[in-house]
N, C-alpha and C positions, 0 to 999 in steps of 0.2 A: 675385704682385706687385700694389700700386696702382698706378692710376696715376691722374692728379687732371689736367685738360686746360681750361687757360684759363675757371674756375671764377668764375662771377661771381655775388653775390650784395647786393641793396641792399633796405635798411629806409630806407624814408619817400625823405628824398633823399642816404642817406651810404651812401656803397658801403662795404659790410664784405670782399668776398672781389671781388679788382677783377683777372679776367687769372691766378688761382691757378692755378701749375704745379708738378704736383713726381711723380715716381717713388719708392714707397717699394719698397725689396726683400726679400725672405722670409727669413725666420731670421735678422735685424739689429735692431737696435735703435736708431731712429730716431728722436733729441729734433729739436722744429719750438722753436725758440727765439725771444718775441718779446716786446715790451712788453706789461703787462695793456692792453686793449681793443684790440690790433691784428685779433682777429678769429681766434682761435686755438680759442676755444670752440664757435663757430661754424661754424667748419673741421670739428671731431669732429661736428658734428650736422650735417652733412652727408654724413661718412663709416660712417655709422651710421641712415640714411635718416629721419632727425626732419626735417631741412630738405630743400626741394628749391632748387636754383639755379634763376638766372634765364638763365644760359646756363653752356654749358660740359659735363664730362661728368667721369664716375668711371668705373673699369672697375675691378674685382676679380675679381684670377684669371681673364680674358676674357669677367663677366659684367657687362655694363651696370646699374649703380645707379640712376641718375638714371631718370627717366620708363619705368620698367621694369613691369610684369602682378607683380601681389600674388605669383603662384607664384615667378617670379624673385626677389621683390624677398626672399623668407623664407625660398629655397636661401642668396643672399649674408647674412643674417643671421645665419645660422648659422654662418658663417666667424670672427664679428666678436663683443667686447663690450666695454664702457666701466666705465671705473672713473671714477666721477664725484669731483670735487675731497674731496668729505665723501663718509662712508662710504656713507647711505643704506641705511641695515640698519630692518626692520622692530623696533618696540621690544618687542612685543611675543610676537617668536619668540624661540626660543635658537637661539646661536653656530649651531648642529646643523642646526635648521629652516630658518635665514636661506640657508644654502650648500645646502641641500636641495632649496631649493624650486621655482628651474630645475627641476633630474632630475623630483618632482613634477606640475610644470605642463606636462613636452615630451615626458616619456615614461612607455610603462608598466613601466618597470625595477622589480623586485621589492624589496622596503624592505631585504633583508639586502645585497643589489648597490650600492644606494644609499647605505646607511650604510659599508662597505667604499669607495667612492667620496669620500666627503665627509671619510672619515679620510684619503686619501690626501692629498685637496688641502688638508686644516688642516695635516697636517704639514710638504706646501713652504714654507705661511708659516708652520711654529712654532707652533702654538696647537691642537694634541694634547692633550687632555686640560681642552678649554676647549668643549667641546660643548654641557653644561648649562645656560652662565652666560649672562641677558640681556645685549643691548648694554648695557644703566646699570649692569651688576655687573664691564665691563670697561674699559681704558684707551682713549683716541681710537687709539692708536697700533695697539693689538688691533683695533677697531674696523676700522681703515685694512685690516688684514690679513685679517680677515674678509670684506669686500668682497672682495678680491684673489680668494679662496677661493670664493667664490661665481662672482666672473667667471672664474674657471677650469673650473669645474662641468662644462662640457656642453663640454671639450677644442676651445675653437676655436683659429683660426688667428690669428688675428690680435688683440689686446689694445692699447686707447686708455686711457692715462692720459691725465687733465689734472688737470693743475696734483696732482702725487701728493706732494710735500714742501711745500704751502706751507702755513703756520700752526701747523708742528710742531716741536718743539723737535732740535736736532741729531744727538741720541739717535735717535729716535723714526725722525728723515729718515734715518737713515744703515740703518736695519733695514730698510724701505721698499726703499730702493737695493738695498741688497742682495740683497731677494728680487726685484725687478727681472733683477738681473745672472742669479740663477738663471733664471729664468725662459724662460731662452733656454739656456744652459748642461744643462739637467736635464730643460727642458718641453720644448722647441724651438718656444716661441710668437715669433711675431714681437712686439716691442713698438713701439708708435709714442704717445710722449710729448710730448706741450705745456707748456710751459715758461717761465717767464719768468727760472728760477734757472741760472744761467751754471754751477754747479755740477753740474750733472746733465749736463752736457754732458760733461765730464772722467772723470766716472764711469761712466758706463753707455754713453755713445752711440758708434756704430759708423757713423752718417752723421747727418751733423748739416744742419737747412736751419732759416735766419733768415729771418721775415718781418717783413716792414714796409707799413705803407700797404694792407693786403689782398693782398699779391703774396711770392713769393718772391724775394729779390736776392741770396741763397746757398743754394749746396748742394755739400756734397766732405765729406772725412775729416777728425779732427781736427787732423791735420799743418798740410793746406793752410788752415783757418779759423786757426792758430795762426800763420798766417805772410800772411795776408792785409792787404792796406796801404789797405784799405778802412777812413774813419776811422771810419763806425757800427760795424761789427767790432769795431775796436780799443776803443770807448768802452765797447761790451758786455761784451769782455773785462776790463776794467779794473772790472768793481762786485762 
């Protein structure tokens, strides 16, 4: 479990993360649903130790993130990985190298372990047989699933998109989703998803929490957000 404890975070004089609270839970798939710049990017780079808050606390799995000893802070790392909005593939590896290169950099696994490894997780996203090819010899959408492939690598626990369907054609989003859905179904990763598309919500999410203003002002299943008489809910719901 996360948990994210009156999380407060300010640039200059605008508070970004104002009072954040929220429980995420293991094996679920958790879309944080909000307007672009509510402070949702922000949020993962905090969950993910780039940023530190200015109060407040994270605990993962009962270990303290926040102002934690280097050794701590690289045990909770290893739990965690971010799929960033663009794919972020080096251009100059292949498909092969790019998902390799964790196992590489964090352990001495032997190269036939590791290629046995890197075929497993291209095939959850489909792109078996796409080992050779540079990222400019493939589609943004391969691209997207590559990364996935990669953040799968080193079997953590927990997986952060943000923002994983925006700027892709319907096609493209809906392959995306899908291996989202797997993901949990096949891997047993928890997923936790930022969002600003009301779609991904219906799709994938299994608790869903909206934020606004730096804070969250919901969190429940999709039954109860679908029946919520709260009018920003309803406005949300309706684009």
């Amino acid at each position: 479990m996360i948990q994210i404890k009156n999380l407060k975070k300010k640039f200059e004089n605008q508070n970004i993360l104002n009072n954040f609270t929220l429980n995420i839970e293991k094996n679920k798939t958790t879309v944080i649903l909000g307007e672009s710049g509510c402070g949702k990017t922000v949020l993962l780079k905090h969950l993910t130790g780039f940023y530190h808050s200015d109060a407040g606390e994270i605990i993962i799995d009962g270990l303290k993130l926040e102002k934690t000893n280097i050794k701590v802070l690289n045990e909770i790392r290893k739990k965690l990985t971010l799929v960033f909005q663009h794919p972020a593939l080096f251009d100059w590896l292949t498909v092969y190298e790019n998902v390799a290169l964790p196992l590489h950099e964090h352990t001495q696994m032997k190269e036939e372990s590791v290629k046995k490894k890197v075929n497993e997780k291209l095939d959850v996203v489909g792109l078996l047989g796409s080992e050779n090819k540079l990222p400019s010899q493939i589609s943004l959408g391969m691209q997207k699933r590559v990364s996935i492939a990669r953040a799968l690598i080193l079997n953590p626990d927990y997986i952060f998109f943000d923002e994983p369907t925006t700027g892709l054609d319907p096609i493209i989003a809906k392959n995306i989703i899908s291996i989202i859905k797997k993901l949990r179904s096949q891997v047993g990763t928890t997923s936790v998803i930022v969002s600003h598309d009301i779609s991904m919500v219906y799709k994938v999410a299994d608790d869903i929490a909206v934020m606004k203003n730096g804070r969250i002002i919901f969190t429940g299943e999709l039954d109860i957000f679908q029946k919520s008489k709260n009018s920003y809910l309803q406005n949300f719901q309706q684009r």
